[in-house]
N, CA, C and O atoms as CSV, one atom per row, in Angstrom:
chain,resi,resn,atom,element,x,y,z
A,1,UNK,N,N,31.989,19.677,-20.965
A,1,UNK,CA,C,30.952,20.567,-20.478
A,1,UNK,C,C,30.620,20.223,-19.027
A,1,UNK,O,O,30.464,19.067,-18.634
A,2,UNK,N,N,30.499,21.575,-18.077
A,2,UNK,CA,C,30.287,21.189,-16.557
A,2,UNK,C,C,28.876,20.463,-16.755
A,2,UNK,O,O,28.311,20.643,-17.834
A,3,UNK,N,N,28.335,19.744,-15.897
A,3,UNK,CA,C,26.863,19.244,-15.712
A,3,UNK,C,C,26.677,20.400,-14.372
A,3,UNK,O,O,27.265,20.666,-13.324
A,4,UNK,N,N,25.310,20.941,-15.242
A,4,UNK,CA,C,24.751,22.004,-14.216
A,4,UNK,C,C,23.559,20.796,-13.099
A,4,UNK,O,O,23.137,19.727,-13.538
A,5,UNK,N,N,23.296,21.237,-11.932
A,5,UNK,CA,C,22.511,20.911,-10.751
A,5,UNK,C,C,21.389,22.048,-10.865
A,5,UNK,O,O,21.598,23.249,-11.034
A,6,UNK,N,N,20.389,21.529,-10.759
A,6,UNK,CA,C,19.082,22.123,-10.158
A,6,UNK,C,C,19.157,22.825,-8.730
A,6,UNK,O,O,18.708,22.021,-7.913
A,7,UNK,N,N,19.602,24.174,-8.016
A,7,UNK,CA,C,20.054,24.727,-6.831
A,7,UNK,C,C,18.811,24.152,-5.960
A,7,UNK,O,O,19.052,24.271,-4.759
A,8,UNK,N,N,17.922,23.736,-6.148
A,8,UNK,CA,C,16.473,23.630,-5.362
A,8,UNK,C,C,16.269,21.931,-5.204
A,8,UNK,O,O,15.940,21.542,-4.084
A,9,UNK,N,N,16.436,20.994,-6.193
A,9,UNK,CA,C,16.383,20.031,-5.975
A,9,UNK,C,C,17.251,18.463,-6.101
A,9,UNK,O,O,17.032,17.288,-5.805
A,10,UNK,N,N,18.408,19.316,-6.764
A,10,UNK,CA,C,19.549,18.629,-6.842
A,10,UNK,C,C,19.635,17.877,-8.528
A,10,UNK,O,O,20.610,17.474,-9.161
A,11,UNK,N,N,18.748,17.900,-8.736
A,11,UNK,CA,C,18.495,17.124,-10.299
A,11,UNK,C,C,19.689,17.727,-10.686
A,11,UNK,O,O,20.052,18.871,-10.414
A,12,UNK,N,N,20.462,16.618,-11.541
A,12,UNK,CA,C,21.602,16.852,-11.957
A,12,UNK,C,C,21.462,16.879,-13.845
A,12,UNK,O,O,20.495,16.423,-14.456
A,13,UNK,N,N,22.483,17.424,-14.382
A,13,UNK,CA,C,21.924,17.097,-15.784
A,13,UNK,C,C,20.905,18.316,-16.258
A,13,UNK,O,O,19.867,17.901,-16.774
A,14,UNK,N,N,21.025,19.583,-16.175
A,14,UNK,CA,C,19.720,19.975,-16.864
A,14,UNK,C,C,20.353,20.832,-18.116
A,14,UNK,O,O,21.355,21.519,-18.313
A,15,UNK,N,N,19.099,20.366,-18.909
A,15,UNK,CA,C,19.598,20.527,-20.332
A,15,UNK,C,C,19.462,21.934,-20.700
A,15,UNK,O,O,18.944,22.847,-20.057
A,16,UNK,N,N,20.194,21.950,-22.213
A,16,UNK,CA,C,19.807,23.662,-22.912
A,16,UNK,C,C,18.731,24.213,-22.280
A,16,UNK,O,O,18.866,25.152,-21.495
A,17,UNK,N,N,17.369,23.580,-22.618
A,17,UNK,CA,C,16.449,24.081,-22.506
A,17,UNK,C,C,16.253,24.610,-20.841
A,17,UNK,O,O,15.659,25.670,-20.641
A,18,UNK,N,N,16.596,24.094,-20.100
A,18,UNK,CA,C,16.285,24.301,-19.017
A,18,UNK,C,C,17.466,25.746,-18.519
A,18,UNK,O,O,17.179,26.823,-17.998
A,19,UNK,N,N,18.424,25.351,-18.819
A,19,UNK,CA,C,19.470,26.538,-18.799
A,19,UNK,C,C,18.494,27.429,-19.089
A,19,UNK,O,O,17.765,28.047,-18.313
A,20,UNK,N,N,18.555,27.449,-20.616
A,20,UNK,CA,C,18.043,28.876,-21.426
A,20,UNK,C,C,16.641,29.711,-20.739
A,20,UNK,O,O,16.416,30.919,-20.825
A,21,UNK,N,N,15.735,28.588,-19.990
A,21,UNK,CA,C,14.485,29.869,-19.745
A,21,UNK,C,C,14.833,29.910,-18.567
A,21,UNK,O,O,13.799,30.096,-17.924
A,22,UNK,N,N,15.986,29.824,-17.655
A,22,UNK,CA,C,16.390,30.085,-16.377
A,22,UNK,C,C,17.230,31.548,-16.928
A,22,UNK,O,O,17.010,32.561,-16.263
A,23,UNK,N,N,17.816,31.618,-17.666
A,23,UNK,CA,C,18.904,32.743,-18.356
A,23,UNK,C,C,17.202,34.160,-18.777
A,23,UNK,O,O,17.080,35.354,-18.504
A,24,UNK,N,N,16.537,33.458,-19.292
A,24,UNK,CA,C,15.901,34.203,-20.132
A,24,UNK,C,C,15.105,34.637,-18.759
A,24,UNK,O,O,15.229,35.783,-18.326
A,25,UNK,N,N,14.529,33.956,-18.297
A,25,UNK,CA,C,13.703,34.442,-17.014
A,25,UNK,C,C,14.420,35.011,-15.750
A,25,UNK,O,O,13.793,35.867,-15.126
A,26,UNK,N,N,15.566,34.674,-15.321
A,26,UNK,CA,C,16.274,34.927,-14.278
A,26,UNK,C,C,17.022,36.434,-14.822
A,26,UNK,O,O,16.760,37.580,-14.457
A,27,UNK,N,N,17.916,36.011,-15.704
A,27,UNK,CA,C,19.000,37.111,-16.200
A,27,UNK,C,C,20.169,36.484,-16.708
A,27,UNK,O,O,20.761,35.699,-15.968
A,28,UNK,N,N,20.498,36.655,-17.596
A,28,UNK,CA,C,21.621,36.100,-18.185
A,28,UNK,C,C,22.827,35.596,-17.158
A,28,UNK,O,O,23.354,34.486,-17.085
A,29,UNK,N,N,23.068,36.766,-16.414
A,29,UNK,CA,C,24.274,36.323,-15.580
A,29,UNK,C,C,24.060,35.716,-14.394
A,29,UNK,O,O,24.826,35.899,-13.449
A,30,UNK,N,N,22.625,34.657,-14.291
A,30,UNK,CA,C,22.540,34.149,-13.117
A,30,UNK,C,C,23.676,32.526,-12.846
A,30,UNK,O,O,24.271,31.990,-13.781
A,31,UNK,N,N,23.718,32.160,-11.786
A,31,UNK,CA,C,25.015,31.305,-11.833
A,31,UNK,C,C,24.139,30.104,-11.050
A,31,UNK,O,O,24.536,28.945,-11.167
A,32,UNK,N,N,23.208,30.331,-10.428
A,32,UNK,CA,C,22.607,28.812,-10.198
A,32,UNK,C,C,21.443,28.472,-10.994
A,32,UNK,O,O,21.065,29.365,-11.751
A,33,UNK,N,N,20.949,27.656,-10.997
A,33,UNK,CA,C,19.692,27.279,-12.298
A,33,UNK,C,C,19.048,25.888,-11.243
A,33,UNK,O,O,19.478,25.041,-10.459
A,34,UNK,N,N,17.654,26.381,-11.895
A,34,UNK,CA,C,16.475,25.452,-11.205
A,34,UNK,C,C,15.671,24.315,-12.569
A,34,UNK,O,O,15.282,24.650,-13.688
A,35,UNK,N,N,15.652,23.055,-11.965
A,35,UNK,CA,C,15.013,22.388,-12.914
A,35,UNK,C,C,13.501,22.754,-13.567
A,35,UNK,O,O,13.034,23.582,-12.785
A,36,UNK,N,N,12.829,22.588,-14.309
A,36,UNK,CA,C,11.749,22.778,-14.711
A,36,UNK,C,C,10.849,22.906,-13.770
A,36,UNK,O,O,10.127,23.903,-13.754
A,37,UNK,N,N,10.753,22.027,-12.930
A,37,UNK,CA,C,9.444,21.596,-11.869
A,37,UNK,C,C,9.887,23.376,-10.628
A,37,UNK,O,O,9.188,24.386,-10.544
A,38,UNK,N,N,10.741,23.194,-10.169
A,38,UNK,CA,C,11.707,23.889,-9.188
A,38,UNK,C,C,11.310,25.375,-9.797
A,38,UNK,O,O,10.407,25.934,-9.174
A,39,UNK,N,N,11.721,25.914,-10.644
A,39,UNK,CA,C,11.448,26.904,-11.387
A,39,UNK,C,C,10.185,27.407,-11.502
A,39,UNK,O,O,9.901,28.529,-11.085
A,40,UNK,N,N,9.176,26.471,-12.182
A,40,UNK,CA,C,7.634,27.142,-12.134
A,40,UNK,C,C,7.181,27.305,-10.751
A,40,UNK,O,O,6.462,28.280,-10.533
A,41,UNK,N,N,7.698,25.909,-9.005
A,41,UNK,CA,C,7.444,26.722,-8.123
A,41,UNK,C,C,7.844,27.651,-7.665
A,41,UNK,O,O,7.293,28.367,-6.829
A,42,UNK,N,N,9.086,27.798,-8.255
A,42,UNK,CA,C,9.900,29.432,-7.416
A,42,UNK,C,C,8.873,30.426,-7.975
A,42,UNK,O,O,8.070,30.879,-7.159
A,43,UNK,N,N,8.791,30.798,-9.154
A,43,UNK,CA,C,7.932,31.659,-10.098
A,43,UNK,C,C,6.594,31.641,-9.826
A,43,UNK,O,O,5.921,32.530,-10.348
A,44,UNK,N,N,6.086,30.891,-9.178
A,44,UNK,CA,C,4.865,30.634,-9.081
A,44,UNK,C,C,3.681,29.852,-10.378
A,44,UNK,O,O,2.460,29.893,-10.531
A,45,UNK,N,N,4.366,29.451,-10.823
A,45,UNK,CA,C,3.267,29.142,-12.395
A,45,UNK,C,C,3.457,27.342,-12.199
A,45,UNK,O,O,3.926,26.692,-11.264
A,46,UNK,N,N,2.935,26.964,-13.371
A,46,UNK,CA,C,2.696,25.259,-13.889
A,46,UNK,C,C,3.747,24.924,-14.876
A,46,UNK,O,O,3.894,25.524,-15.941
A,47,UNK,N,N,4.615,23.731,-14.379
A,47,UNK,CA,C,5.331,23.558,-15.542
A,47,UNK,C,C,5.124,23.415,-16.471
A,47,UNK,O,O,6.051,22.915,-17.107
A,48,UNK,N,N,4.170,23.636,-17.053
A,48,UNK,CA,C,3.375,23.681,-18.500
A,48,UNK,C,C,3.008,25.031,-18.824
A,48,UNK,O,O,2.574,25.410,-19.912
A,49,UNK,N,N,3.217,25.737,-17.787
A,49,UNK,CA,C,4.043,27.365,-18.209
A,49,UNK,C,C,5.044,27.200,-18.515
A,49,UNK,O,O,5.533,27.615,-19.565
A,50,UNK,N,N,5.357,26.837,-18.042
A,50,UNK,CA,C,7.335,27.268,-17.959
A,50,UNK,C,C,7.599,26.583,-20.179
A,50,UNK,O,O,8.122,27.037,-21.197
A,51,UNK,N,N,6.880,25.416,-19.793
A,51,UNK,CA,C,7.220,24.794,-21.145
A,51,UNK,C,C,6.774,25.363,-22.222
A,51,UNK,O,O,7.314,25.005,-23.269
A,52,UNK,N,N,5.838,26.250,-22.291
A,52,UNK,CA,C,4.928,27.140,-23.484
A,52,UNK,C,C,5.907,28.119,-23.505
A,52,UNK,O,O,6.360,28.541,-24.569
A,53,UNK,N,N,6.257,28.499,-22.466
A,53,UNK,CA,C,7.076,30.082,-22.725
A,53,UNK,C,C,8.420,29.598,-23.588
A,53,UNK,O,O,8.857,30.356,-24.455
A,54,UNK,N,N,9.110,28.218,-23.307
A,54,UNK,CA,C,10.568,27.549,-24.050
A,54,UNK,C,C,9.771,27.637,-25.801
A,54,UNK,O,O,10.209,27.959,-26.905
A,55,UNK,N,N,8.329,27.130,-25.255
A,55,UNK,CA,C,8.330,26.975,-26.876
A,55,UNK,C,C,8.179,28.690,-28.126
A,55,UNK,O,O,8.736,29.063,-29.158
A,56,UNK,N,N,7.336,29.115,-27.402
A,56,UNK,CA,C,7.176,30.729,-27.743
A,56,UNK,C,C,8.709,31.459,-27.979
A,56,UNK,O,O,9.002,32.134,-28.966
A,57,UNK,N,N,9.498,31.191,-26.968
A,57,UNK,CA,C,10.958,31.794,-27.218
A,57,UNK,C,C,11.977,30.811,-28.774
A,57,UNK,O,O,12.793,31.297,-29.558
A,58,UNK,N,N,11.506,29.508,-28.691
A,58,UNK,CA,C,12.407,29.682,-29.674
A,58,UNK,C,C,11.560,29.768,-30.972
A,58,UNK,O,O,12.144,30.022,-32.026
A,59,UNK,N,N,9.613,29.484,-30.953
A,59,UNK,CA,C,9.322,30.102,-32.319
A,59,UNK,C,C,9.800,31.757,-32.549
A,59,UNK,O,O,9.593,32.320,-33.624
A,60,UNK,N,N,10.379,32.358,-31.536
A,60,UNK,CA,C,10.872,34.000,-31.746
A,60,UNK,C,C,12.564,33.897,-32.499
A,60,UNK,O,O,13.196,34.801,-33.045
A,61,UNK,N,N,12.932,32.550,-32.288
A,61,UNK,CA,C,13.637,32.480,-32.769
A,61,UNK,C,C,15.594,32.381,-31.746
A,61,UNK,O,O,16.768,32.420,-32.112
A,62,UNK,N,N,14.710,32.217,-30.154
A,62,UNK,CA,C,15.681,32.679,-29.529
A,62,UNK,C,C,16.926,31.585,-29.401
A,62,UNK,O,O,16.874,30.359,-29.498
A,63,UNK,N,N,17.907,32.334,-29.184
A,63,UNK,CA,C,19.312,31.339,-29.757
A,63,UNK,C,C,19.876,30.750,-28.346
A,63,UNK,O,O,21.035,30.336,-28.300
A,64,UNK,N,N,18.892,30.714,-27.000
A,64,UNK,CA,C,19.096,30.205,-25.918
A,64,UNK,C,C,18.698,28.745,-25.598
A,64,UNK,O,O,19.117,27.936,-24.769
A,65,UNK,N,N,17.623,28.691,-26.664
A,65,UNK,CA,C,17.067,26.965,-27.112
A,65,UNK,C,C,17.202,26.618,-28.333
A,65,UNK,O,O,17.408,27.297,-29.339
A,66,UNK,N,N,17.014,25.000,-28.113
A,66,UNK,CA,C,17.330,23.933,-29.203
A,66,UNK,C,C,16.180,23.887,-30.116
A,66,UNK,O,O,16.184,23.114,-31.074
């Protein structure tokens, strides 16, 4: 498996979860991905947004998280 990079801060290593609400929030066919922290500032929110919404998506059941 490639190890994906954080495009914003270089963090190397980011997991399912971080993939998946970059896919789910960005668009499926996006090709760079932002770490957690990186992400809620692009978006503007608290990473404790970002982390409620991972959890809400997979109580929906979504097959993008663990």
């Amino acid at each position: 498996m490639n190890t994906i990079t954080c495009v914003s801060c270089g963090k190397t290593g980011l997991v399912r979860n971080e993939i998946g609400i970059n896919k789910k929030l960005l668009g499926e066919d996006i090709e760079k991905f932002y770490c957690i922290d990186c992400l809620a500032e692009y978006l503007e929110v608290t990473p404790q947004d970002i982390l409620d919404k991972i959890e809400e998506f997979k109580e929906d059941g979504c097959k993008l998280f663990e």
